[in-house]
C-alpha positions in Angstrom: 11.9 -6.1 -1.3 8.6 -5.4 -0.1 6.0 -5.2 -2.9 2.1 -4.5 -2.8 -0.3 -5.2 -5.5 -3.9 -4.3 -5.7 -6.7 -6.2 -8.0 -10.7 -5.8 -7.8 -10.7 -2.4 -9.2 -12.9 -0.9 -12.1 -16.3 0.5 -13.5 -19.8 0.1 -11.9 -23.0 1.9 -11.8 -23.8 3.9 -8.4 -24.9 1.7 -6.2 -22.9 -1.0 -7.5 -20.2 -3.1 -5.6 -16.9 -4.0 -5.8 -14.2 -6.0 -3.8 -10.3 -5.1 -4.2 -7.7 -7.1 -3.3 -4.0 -6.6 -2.0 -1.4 -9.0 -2.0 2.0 -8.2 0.1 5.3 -10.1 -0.7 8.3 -9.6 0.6 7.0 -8.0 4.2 6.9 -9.1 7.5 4.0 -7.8 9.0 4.0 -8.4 13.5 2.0 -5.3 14.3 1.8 -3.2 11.7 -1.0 -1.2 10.3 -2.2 -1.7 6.6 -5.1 0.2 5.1 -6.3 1.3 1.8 -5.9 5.3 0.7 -8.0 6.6 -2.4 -6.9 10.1 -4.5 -9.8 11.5 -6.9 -7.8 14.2 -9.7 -7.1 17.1 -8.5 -7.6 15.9 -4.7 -5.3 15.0 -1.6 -4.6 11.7 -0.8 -7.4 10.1 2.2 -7.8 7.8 4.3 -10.6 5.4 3.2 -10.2 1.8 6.1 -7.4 0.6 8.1 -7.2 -2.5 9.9 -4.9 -3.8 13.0 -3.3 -7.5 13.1 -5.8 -8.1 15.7 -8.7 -7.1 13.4 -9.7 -3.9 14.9 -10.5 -1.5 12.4 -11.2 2.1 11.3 -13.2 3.7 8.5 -13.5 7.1 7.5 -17.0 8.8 7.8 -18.1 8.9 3.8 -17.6 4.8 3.7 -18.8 4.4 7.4 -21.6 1.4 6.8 -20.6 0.8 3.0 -17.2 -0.5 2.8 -15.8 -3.1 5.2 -11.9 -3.9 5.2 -11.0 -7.3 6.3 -7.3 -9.7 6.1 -6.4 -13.4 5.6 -5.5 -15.5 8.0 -1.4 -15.0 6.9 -2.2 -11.2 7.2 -0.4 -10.8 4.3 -4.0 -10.3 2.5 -5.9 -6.8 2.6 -9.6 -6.5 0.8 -12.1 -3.9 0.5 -15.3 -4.7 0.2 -17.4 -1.7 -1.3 -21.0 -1.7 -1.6 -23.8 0.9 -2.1 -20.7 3.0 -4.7 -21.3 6.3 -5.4 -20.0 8.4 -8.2 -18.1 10.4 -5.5 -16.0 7.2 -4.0 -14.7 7.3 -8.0 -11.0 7.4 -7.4 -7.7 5.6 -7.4 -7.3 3.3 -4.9 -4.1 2.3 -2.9 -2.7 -0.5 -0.5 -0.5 0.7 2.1 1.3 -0.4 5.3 3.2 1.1 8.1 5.3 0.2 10.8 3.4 1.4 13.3 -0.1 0.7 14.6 -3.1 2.0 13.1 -4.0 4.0 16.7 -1.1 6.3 15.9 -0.9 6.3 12.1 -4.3 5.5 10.4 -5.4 8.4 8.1 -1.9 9.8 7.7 -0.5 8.6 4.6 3.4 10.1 5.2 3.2 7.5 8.0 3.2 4.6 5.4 6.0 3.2 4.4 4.8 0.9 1.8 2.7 1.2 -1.5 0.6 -0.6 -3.7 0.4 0.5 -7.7 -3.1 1.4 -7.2 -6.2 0.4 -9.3 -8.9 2.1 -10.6 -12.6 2.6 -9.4 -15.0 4.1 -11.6 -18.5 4.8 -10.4 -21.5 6.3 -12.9 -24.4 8.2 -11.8 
């Protein structure tokens, strides 16, 4: 059973930063995509960082030069780092993984197969 688990999140002043973590159990990764979503109330679903197996990576614009996703060495770890918050990257924040590559599926959560709980981020003005 595959099971992700995020940590890192919670409440920090704009400007602030924050690192969350994702640890993945029960998956076999090879090629596969894994990224981190975030959903604000009332909002759809986006596409915050996704990262290949070989380390390449993609961002979406409003984190471009403020967040940076990385992985351990097993791959089985995911982490955002997130610095220079805002109160608009306030949000719940999810670990996902696909079975594809991120070049076909990044930014497109129904192309995810796998999901994380999701933690909190909290950002005050």
């Amino acid at each position: 059973q595959v099971q992700l688990v995020e940590s890192g999140g919670g409440s920090v002043q704009s400007g602030g930063s924050l690192r969350l973590s994702c640890a993945a159990s029960g998956y076999t990764r090879g090629d596969d995509c894994m990224g981190w979503f975030r959903q604000a109330p009332g909002k759809e679903r986006e596409g915050v960082a996704f990262i290949e197996s070989d380390g390449v990576t993609k961002y979406a614009d409003s984190v471009k030069g403020r967040f940076s996703i990385s992985q351990g060495d097993a791959k089985n770890m995911l982490y955002l780092q997130m610095n220079s918050l805002k109160p608009e990257d306030t949000a719940m924040y999810y670990c996902a993984a696909a079975r594809w590559w991120c070049t076909t599926v990044a930014f497109v959560a129904r192309d995810f197969a796998y999901w994380g709980q999701g933690t909190q981020v909290t950002v005050s003005s």
